[in-house]
Each structure stands twice: as structure tokens, then as C-alpha cells.
C-alpha positions, 0 to 999 in steps of 0.5 A: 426859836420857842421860848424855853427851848436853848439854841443847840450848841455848835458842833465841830472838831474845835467846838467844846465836848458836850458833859454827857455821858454817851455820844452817838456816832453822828454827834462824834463824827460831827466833833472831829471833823470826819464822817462817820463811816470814817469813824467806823473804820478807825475802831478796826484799826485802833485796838482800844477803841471799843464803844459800848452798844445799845440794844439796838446795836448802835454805838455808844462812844463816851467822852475818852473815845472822842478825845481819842479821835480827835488826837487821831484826827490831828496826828493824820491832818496835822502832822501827817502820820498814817493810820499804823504811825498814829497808832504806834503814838497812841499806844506810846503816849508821846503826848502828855495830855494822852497817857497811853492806852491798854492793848488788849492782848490778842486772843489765843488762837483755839486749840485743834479739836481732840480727834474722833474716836469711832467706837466712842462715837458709836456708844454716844448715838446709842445712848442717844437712842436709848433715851429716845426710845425712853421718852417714846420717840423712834430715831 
């Protein structure tokens, strides 16, 4: 190894968690002990896990994020929980060490559109043309 350069430390569900601020999904696959895509599949099924994005639409997890996976994790390997089980414990916070975690409540379904008035309709597309013939172009 090159003088100056540390060797990079050991990564792994029972290694340390670096002090940084962002991780990315490769580094917290490698913290908990899962694949990524795994990863990828539990923040569809845990409502507040939500990693932040960069502008190149990769996912930014923070320390609290790779804490919470790391408690899925042992919740499914360790004490055999499902996913929903595992779920229903975080959102409880049996467990001290995890206080439990803001749902996002659902959003409201969208309200029907208004119904289509014909005549008003009518007046629009004329207003429409109007404008257009104003500004010397023809519908």
C-alpha cells in the first residue's frame, strides 16, 4: 500500500458505521450484510425509509437509515419476523435503542375531476382562437 494512503476499513453487518454523512447503496448493502437490491426492495416496503437522491438519481442513505436496516435485518435473520412483522415493530419501537418512526400518512385519494361543460368549453377554444388570430397566427 502507498505511504499516506490508510487501509480502507472492513466493511460488514458487524463492522463499526463510518461518521460520514451519506452513504451510498453499495457501502450500506455491505453494512448490513444484504445485496442491494434487497435494500432497494425493503424502502418499498418500510414506509420512512426515504434516502435522499443526487442529481444523478443515486440514493444517498444517511446514518439512521443503515441503522434501520440493520434492525430489519436481525428482526428477519434472528428473530424470524416477516417483512409486515418487522414493520409493525419498528413503527411500535418495542426496542429502546430504536424509538418508533414517523409514518407518513398516505396521501388523500384525488378528487373526481369537475364535469365538462360543453358551452363553457365552447367559449374557451373561441377565446383561443381569438388570441391566436391577435398574434397572426391561424387555428
Amino acid at each position: 500500500m502507498p505511504p499516506g494512503r490508510q487501509r480502507p476499513r472492513a466493511l460488514g453487518p458487524d463492522a463499526e458505521i463510518p461518521e460520514k454523512l451519506y452513504f451510498k447503496i453499495g457501502e450500506v448493502a455491505a453494512l448490513v450484510g444484504v445485496q442491494a437490491h434487497v435494500l432497494r426492495y425493503w424502502e418499498k416496503e418500510i414506509p420512512f425509509i426515504r434516502p435522499g437522491k443526487t442529481t444523478s438519481n443515486q440514493r444517498r442513505y444517511r446514518r439512521r437509515d443503515v441503522e434501520v436496516f440493520r434492525e430489519i435485518r436481525r428482526l428477519l435473520h434472528q428473530e424470524r419476523y416477516t417483512l409486515a412483522g418487522a414493520r409493525r415493530r419498528l413503527v411500535t419501537g418495542e426496542r429502546p435503542e430504536l424509538p418508533a418512526l414517523e409514518v407518513p400518512e398516505p396521501l388523500p385519494a384525488p378528487a373526481a375531476p369537475p364535469p365538462v361543460d360543453p358551452a363553457r368549453l365552447e367559449r374557451v377554444k373561441a377565446g383561443l382562437r381569438e388570441i391566436l388570430s391577435l398574434v397572426g397566427e391561424e387555428p
